[in-house]
C-alpha positions as CSV (number, residue, x, y, z in Angstrom):
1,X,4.6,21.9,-5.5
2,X,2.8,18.6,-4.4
3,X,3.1,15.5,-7.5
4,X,1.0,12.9,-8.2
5,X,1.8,9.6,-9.6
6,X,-1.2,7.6,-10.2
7,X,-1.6,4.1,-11.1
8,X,-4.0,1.3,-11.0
9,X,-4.0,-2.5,-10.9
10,X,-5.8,-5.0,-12.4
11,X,-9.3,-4.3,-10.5
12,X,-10.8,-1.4,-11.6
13,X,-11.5,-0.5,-8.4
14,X,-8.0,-0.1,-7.3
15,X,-5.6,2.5,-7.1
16,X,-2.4,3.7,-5.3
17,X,-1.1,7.4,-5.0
18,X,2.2,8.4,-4.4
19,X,3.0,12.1,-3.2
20,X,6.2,13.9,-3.2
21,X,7.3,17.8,-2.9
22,X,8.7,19.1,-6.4
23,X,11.8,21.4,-5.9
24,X,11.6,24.1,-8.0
25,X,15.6,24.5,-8.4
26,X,17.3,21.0,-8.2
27,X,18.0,20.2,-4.8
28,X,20.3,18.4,-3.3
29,X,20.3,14.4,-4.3
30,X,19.6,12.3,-1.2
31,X,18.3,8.8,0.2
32,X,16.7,8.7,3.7
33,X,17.6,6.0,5.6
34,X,16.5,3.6,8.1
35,X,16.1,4.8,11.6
36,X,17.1,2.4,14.4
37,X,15.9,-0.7,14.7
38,X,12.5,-1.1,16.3
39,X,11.4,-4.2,17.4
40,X,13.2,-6.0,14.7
41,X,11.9,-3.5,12.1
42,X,15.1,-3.9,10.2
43,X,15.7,-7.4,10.1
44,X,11.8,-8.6,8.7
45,X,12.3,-5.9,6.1
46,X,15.5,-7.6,5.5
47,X,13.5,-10.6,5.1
48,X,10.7,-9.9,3.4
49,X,13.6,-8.1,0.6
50,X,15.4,-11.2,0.9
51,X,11.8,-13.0,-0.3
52,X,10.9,-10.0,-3.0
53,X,15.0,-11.4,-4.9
54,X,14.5,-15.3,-4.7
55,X,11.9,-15.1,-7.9
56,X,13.6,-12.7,-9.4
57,X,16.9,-12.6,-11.4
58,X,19.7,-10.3,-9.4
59,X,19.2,-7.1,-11.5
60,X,15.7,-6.0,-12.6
61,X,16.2,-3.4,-15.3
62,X,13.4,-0.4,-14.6
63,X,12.4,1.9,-17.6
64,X,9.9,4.4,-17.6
65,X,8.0,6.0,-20.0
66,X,4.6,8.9,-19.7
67,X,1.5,7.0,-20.3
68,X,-1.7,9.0,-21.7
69,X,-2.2,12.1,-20.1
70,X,-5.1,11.3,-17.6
71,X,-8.6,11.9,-18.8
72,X,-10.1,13.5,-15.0
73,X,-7.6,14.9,-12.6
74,X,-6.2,12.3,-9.9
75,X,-8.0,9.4,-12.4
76,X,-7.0,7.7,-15.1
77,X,-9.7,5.3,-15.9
78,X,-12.5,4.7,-18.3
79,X,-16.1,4.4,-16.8
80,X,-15.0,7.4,-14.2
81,X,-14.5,4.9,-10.9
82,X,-17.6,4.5,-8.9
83,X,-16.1,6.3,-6.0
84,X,-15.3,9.5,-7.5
85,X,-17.3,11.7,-5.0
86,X,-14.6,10.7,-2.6
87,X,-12.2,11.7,-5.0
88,X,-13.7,14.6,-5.9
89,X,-13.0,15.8,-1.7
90,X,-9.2,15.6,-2.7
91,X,-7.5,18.1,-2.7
92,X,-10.4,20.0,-0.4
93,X,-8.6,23.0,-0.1
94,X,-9.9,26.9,-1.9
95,X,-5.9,26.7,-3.6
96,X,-5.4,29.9,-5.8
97,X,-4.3,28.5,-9.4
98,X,-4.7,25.1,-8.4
99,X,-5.0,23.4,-11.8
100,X,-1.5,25.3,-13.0
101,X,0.1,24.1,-9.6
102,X,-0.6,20.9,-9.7
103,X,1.1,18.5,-11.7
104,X,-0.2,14.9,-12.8
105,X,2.1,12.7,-13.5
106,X,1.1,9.3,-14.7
107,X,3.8,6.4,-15.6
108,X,4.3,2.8,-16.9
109,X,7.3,0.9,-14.7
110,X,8.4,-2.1,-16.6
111,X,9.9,-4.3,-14.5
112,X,8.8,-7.5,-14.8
113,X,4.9,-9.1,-15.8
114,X,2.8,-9.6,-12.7
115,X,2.2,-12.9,-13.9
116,X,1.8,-16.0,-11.9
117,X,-0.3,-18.5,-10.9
118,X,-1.8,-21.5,-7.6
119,X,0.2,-24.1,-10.3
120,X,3.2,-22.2,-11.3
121,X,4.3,-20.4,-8.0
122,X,6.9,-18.5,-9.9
123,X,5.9,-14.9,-8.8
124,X,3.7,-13.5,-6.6
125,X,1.1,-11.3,-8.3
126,X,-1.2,-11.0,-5.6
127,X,0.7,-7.7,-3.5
128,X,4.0,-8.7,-3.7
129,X,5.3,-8.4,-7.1
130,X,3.6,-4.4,-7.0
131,X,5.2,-3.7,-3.8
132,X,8.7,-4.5,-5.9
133,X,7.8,-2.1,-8.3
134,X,7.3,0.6,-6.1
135,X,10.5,-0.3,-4.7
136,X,11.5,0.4,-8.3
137,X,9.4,3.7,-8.1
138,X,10.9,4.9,-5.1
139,X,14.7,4.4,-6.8
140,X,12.9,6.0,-9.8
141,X,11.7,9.2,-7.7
142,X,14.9,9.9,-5.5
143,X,17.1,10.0,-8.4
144,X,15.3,12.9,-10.0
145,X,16.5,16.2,-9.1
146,X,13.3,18.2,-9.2
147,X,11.8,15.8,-6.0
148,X,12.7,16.3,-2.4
149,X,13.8,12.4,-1.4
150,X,13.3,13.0,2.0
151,X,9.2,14.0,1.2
152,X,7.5,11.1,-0.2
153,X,4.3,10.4,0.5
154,X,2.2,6.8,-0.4
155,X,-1.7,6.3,0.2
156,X,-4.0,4.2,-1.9
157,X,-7.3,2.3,-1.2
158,X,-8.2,-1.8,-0.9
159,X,-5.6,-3.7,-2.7
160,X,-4.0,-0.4,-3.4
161,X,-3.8,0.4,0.6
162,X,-2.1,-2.9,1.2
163,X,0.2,-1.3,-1.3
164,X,0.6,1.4,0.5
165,X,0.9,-0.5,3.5
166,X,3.8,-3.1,2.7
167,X,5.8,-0.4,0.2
168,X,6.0,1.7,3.8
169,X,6.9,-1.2,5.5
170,X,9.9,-2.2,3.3
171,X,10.9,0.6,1.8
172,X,11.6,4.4,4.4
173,X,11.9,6.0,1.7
174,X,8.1,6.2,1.8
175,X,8.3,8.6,4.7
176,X,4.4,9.2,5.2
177,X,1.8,6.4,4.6
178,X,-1.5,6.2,4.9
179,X,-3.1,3.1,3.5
180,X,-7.1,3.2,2.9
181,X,-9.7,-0.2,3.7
182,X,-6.3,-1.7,3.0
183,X,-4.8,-3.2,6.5
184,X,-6.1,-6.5,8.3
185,X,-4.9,-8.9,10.0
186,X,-4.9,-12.5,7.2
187,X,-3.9,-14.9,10.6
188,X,-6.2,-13.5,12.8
189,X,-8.6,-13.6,9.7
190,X,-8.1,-17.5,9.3
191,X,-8.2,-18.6,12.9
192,X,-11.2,-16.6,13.2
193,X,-13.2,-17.8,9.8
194,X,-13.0,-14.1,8.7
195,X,-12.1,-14.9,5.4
196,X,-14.9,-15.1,2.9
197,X,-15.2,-11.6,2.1
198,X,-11.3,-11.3,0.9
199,X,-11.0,-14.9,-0.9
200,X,-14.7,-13.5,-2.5
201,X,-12.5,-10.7,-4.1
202,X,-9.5,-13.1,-5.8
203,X,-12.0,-16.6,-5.6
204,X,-10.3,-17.7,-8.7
205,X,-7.2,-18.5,-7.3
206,X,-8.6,-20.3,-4.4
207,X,-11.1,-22.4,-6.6
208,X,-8.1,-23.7,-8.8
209,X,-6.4,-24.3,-5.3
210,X,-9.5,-26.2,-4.2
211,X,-10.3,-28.5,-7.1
212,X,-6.0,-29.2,-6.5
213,X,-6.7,-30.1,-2.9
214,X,-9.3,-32.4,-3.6
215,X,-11.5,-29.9,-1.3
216,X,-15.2,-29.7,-1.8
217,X,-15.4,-26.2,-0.4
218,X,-12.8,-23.8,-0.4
219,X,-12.0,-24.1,3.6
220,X,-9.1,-22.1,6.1
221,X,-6.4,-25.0,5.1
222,X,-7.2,-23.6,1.4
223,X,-7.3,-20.5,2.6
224,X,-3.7,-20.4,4.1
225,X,-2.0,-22.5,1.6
226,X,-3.0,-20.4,-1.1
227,X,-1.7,-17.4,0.6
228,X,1.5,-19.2,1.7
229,X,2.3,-20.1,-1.9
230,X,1.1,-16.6,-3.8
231,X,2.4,-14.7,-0.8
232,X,4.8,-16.8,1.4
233,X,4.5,-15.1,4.8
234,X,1.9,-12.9,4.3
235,X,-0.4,-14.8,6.9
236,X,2.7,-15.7,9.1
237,X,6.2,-13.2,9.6
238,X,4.7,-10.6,7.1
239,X,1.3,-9.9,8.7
240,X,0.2,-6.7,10.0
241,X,1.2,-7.4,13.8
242,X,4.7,-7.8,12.5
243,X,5.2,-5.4,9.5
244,X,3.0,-2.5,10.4
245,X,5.2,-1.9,13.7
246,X,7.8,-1.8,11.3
247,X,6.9,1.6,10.0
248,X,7.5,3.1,13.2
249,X,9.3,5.9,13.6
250,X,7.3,7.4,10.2
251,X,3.9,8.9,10.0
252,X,1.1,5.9,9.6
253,X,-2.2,6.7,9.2
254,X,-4.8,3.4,9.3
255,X,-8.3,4.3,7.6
256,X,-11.0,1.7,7.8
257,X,-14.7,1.1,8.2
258,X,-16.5,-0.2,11.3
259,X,-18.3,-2.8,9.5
260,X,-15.5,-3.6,7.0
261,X,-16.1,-7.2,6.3
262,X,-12.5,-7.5,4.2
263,X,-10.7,-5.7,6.7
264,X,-12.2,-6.8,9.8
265,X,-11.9,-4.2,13.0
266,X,-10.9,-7.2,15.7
267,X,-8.3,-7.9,12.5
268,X,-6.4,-5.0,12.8
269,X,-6.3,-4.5,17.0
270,X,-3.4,-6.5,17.5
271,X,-1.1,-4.5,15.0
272,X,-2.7,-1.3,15.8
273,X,-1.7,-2.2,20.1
274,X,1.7,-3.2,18.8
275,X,2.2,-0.2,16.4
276,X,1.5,2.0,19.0
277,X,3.9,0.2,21.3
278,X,6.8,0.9,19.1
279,X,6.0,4.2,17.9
280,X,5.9,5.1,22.0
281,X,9.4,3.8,22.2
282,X,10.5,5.7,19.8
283,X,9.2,8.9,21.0
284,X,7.2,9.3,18.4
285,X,3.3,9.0,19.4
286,X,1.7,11.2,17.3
287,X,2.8,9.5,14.5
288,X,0.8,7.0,14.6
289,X,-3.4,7.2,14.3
290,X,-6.1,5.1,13.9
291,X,-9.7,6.2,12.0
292,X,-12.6,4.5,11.9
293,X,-15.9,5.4,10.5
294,X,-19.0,4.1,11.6
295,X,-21.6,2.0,9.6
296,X,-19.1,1.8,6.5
297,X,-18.1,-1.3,5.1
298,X,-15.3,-1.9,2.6
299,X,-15.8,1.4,0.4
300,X,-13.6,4.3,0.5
301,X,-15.3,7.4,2.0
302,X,-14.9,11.7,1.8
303,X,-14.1,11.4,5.1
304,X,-11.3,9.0,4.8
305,X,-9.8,11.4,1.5
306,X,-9.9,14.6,3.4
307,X,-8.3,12.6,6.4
308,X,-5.5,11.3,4.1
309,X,-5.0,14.6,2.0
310,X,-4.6,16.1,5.8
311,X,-1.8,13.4,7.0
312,X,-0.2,13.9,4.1
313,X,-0.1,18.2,4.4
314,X,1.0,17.3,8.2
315,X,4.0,15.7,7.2
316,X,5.1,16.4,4.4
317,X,4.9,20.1,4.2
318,X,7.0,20.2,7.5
């Protein structure tokens, strides 16, 4: 039986999805592991882990409780989200008894508030701090006896597709990903002045960052020291040419639009060259694929739902 836990983050037009295969009769308990080291995979997730503990104390204490049962399947938000005919593509399929076969589970993970700010720099609310929590989420999930460990699936779209992107990168437990208008390139998008459309999306940070700076518009040296303090290394060691390799030997999927201004195509060439690189070296090829629709900007499409929903029956359903 395919799962569903939903949740969404503070933009209301954000969401990630994890999958994962129920077993109907317990199962045995298990962790998967890291495979081999591929170009370093091991040692930048070691970093980036090593990064995720210094604003945190040693031990996090996770609880989780049910939160309301959702109000539409796959949603859980109030106006119904403006991309719901996308939605509405997943699951596609003609599934006999689908409603009674599919279960919805939504969740609240307390860990710690994602609460931080340009003047504190005590957490790191923008990506970060969420991709801790579904670290928490995957120790949450392969602990439960009724879930395969081995068969967990993460997708999500915009901020929620960077989610999806860096979870998959840190944690292999997340053994299919396939991040949505999520993945870009922030270097290439700085030393290219590609970065309006993404600082348009969070400008509040950068205008407190600006006024700090003495700046009279928000400029690339605002641009990259706001990132470097809310999200140390996301522009540098952490970047999509580094961590997206990093996924490699597991099934990546990249979904984006041609005219994508957030996500930029000429962003996301380098770490799609270099993902391929490493996924050839470890025999693995096919596990890798790039999609790109033409004349979409940044907005989550049918297409892009039915081509996730497919990755995700590839793989996990092996």
């Amino acid at each position: 039986m395919t799962n569903i836990i939903s949740s969404s983050s503070i933009s209301p037009l954000i969401c990630f999805f994890v999958f994962f295969f129920w077993l109907g009769h317990g199962g045995a308990l298990g962790i998967q592991h890291s495979a081999p080291a591929i170009n370093g995979a091991d040692k930048i997730r070691s970093q980036f882990l090593h990064l995720l503990r210094t604003r945190r104390s040693p031990q996090v204490p996770l609880t989780v409780e049910p939160s309301k049962p959702a109000r539409h399947p796959l949603f859980q938000q109030v106006p119904t989200p403006t991309f719901s005919e996308a939605m509405e593509s997943c699951p596609k399929a003609d599934i006999k008894n689908l409603k009674q076969r599919l279960r919805e589970e939504n969740f609240y993970l307390h860990t710690e508030a994602l609460v931080s700010s340009w003047i504190k720099g005590d957490t790191m609310p923008f990506l970060f701090d969420t991709v801790w929590d579904l670290i928490k989420l995957a120790d949450y999930l392969t602990q439960r006896k009724d879930i395969d460990p081995k068969r967990i699936g993460i997708t999500g779209e915009s901020l929620g597709g960077m989610h999806a992107w860096f979870a998959a990168f840190v944690d292999t437990r997340y053994a299919v990903a396939a991040p949505i208008i999520g993945v870009q390139g922030f270097r290439w998008a700085i030393d290219n002045d590609k970065w309006q459309a993404r600082v348009d999306s969070i400008k509040a940070v950068f205008e407190e960052a600006r006024i700090d700076l003495g700046k009279c518009a928000i400029d690339k040296e605002v641009v990259k020291k706001v990132w470097d303090r809310i999200a140390p290394g996301l522009a540098s060691i952490f970047d999509s040419p580094y961590s997206i390799p990093a996924i490699a030997p597991r099934p990546l999927l990249l979904l984006n639009g041609a005219d994508d201004p957030r996500c930029p195509l000429d962003g996301i060439k380098t770490p799609t060259k270099r993902a391929r690189k490493a996924y050839a070296k470890a025999h693995s090829s096919n596990n890798v694929k790039l999609i790109v629709q033409p004349g979409i900007g940044h907005e989550m499409t049918s297409l892009m739902v039915k081509e996730a929903s497919d990755w995700m029956d590839r793989f996990l359903k092996q």
